[in-house]
C-alpha positions in Angstrom: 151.7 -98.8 117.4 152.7 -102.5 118.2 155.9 -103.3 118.0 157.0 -106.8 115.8 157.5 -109.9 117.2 159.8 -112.3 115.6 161.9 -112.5 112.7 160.4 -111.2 109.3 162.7 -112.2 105.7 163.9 -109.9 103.2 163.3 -112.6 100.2 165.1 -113.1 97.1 163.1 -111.8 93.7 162.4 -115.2 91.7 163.3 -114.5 87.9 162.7 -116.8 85.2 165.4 -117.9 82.4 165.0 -114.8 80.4 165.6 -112.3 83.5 162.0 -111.3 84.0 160.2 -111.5 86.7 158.8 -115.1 88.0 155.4 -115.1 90.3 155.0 -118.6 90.0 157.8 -119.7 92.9 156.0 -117.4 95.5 153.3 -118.8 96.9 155.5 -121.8 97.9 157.9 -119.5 98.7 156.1 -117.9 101.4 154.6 -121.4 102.4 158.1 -122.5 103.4 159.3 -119.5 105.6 156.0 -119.2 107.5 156.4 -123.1 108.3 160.2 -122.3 109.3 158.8 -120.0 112.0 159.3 -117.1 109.8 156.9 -114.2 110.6 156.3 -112.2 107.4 158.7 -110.8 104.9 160.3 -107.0 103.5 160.2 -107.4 100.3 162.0 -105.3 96.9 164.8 -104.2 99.1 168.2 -104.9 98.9 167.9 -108.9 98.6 165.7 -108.7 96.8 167.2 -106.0 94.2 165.0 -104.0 94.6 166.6 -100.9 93.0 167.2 -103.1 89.8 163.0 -103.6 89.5 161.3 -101.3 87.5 158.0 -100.1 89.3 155.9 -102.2 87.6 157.8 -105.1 88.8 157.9 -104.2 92.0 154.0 -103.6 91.8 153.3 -106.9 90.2 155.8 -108.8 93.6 153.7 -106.7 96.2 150.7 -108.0 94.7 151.4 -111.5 94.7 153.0 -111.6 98.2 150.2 -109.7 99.5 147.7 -112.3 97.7 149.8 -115.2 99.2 150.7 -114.7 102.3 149.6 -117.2 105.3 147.2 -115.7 107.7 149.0 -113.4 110.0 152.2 -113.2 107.7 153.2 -109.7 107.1 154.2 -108.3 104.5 155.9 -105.0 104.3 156.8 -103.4 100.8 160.2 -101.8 100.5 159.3 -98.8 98.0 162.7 -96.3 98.1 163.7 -95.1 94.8 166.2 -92.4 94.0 162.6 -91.2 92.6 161.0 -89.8 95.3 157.8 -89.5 93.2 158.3 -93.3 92.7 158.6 -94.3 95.9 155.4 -92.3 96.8 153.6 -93.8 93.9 154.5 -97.4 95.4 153.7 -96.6 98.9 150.2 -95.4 97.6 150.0 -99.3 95.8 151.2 -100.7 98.7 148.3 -99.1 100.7 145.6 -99.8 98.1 146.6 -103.3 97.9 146.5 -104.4 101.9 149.9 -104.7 102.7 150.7 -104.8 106.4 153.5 -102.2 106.2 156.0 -100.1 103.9 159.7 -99.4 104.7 162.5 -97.4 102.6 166.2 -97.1 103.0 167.8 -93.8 102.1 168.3 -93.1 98.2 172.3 -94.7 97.2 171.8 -91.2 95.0 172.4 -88.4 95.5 173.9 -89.3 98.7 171.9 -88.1 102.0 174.3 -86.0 104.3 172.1 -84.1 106.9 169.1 -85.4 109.0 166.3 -82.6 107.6 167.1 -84.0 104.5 166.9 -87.7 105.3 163.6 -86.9 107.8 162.2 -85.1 104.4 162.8 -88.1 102.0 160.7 -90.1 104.7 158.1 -87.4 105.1 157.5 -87.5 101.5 157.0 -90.8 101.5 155.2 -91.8 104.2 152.7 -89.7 103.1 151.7 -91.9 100.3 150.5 -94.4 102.6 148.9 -93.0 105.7 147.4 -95.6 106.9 150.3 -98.2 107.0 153.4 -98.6 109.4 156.5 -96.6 107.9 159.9 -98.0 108.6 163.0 -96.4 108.1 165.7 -98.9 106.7 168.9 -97.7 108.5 172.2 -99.5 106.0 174.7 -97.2 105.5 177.1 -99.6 104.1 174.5 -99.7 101.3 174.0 -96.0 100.8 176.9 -94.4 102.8 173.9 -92.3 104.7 175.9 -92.6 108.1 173.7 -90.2 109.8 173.2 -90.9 113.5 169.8 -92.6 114.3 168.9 -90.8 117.9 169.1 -87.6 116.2 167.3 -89.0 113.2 164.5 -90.5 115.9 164.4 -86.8 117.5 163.7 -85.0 113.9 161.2 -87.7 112.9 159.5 -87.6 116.4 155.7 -86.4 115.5 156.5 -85.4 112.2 155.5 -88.2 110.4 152.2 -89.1 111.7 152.6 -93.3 110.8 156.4 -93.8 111.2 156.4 -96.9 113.2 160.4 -97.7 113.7 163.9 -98.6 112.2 165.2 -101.7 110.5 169.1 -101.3 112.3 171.0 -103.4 109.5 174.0 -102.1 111.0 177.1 -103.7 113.5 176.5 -100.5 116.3 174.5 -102.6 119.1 174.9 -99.1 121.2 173.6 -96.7 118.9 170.8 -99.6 118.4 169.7 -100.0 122.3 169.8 -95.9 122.4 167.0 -95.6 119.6 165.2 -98.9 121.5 165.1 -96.6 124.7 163.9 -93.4 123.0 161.2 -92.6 125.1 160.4 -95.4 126.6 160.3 -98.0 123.6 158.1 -95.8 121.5 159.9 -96.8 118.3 160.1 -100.0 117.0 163.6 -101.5 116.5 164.3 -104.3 113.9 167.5 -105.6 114.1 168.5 -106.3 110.8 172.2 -108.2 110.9 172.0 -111.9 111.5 175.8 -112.5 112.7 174.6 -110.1 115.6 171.3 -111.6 116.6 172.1 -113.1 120.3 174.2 -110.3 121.2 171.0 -107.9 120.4 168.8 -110.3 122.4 171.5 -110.7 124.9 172.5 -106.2 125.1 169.0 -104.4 123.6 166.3 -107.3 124.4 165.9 -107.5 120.5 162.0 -108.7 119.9 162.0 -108.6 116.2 163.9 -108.7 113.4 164.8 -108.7 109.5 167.3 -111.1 108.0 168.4 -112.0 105.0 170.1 -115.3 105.9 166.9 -116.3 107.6 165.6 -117.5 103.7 167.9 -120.8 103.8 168.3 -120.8 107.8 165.4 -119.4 109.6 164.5 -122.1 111.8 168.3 -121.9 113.1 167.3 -118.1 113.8 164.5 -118.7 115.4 165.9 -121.5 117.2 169.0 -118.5 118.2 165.4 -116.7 119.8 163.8 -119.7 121.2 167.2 -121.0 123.3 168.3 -117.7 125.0 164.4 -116.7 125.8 164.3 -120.5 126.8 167.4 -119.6 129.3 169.6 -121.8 127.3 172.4 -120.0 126.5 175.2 -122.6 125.2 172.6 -123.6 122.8 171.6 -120.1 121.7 175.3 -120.0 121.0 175.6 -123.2 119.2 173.0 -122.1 116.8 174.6 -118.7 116.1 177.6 -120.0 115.5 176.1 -122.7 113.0 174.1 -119.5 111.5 178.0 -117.7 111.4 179.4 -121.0 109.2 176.6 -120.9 107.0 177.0 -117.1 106.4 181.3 -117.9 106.2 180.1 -119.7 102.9 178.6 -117.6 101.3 180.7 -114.8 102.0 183.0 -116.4 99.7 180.9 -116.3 97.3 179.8 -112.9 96.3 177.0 -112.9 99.3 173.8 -113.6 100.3 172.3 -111.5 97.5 174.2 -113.6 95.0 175.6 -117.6 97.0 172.3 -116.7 99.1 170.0 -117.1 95.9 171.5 -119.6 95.0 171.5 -121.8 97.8 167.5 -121.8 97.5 167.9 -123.6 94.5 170.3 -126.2 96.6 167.0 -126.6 98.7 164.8 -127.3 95.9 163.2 -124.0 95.2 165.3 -122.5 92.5 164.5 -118.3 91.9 166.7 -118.3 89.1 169.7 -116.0 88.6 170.8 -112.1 89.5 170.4 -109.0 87.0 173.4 -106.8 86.2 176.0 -105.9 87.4 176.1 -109.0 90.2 178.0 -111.6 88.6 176.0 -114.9 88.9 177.1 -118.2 90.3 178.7 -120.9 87.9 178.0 -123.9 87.7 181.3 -124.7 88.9 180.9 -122.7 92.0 177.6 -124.0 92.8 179.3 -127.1 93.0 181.5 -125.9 95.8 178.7 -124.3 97.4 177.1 -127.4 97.5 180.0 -129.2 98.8 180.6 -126.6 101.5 177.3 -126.7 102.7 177.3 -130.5 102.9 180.4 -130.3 105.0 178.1 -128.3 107.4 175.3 -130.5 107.3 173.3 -127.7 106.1 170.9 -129.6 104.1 169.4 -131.2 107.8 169.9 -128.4 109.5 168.4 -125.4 107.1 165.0 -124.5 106.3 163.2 -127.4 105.4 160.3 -127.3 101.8 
């Protein structure tokens, strides 16, 4: 199974003014990271609040990116649930519908504790979608399921017949370059936190990856890739830490889940607000976001519409 190149997104969920769900954003949506350098997306997980969707919703988004997406944009459906039957139900959708991929984190309930049982929650749904790449989305800080991966890789090793890798949203670059030399490379490994990106490229020879921040700063990412592959180090470095000041903003402000979504808006593509229990952006805050961002010169230097 080939392994991804580049950076993928994990994109925001657009909702209108009444909290539902808003298709209309997403095929400029998807317009604006492929032309960032952007190579597909993960979509319903957790930027995209995914566990706040009801399956139809998370149907009627898969649809929509699928129908959108640029030519050679991938797009892999996040369908965990703390339903297992759900998440096989959208894995089966996901399949029917053409999407390049499917991914799931472990359930935030009941909490996983062993490997059989996490390697079992993946079995089940894997199985919905045979045909399709199955990644395992490894972010214990979102589910406390702080299991370690090379013995999860070992258990999941030709048991599941389509698991293709591991998103790694996680600050261990060892435990990282151990699962990227299981066997030789025969896993994919998508490393999945941004403020580590050229340390990965620089320790475990990262080839693709996930981010969150990459919706409002992709082309800074990219550029992070294209610098140290390029042999330029001290701008490689330059870009991270520009990617590191962006993501000091909106660490202030509740994260990229929350300051994140709304700094689309910032750009011109608003996606609306966040369901409950995040607590949205005020106006008064989006102010200072603003303001922060200007003193960064983010508005030249981000994603451009």
């Amino acid at each position: 199974m080939a392994h991804i190149q580049g950076l993928l997104v994990a994109p925001f969920t657009p909702f209108d003014k009444n909290g539902d769900v808003n298709l209309e954003p997403i095929a400029r949506y998807a317009e604006m990271l492929h032309r960032n350098g952007l190579k597909g997306v993960f979509i319903n997980g957790s930027s995209g609040e995914g566990y706040m969707l009801s399956d139809e919703e998370r149907m009627l988004l898969a649809e929509k990116w699928v129908e959108v997406a640029p030519k050679d944009f991938k797009v892999i459906v996040h369908v965990g649930s703390t339903s297992v039957r759900s998440a096989h139900r959208l894995a089966q959708h996901a399949q029917k519908i053409g999407a390049w991929g499917i991914g799931s984190m472990a359930s935030p309930f009941p909490k996983v504790g062993r490997i059989e049982e996490l390697v079992k929650y993946c079995e089940e749904i894997a199985s919905g979608a045979p045909n399709l790449p199955f990644y395992y989305y490894h972010i214990p800080v979102f589910n406390g399921a702080y299991l370690p991966m090379t013995d999860f890789l070992q258990a999941v090793d030709g048991r599941i017949p389509n698991f293709a890798g591991i998103k790694f949203t996680n600050e261990n670059l060892y435990e990282f370059n151990q699962c990227k030399l299981y066997k030789d490379g025969k896993y994919d490994l998508l490393h999945g936190l941004d403020e580590t990106l050229l340390a990965g490229l620089a320790a475990c020879d990262v080839q693709g990856g996930i981010s969150g921040t990459a919706n409002y700063c992709g082309n800074v990412l990219v550029g992070v890739i294209e610098a140290f592959r390029a042999g330029d180090l001290e701008k490689a470095r330059e870009l991270q830490n520009y990617n590191q000041d962006v993501i000091n903003v909106i660490a202030r402000y509740r994260g990229n889940i929350v300051a994140g979504k709304r700094i689309m808006k910032l750009m011109g593509l608003d996606l609306g607000g966040n369901r409950t229990p995040f607590r949205n952006i005020t106006d008064e805050e989006e102010a200072q976001i603003k303001a922060e961002l200007e003193a960064i010169d983010f508005f030249n230097k981000g994603n451009k519409l």
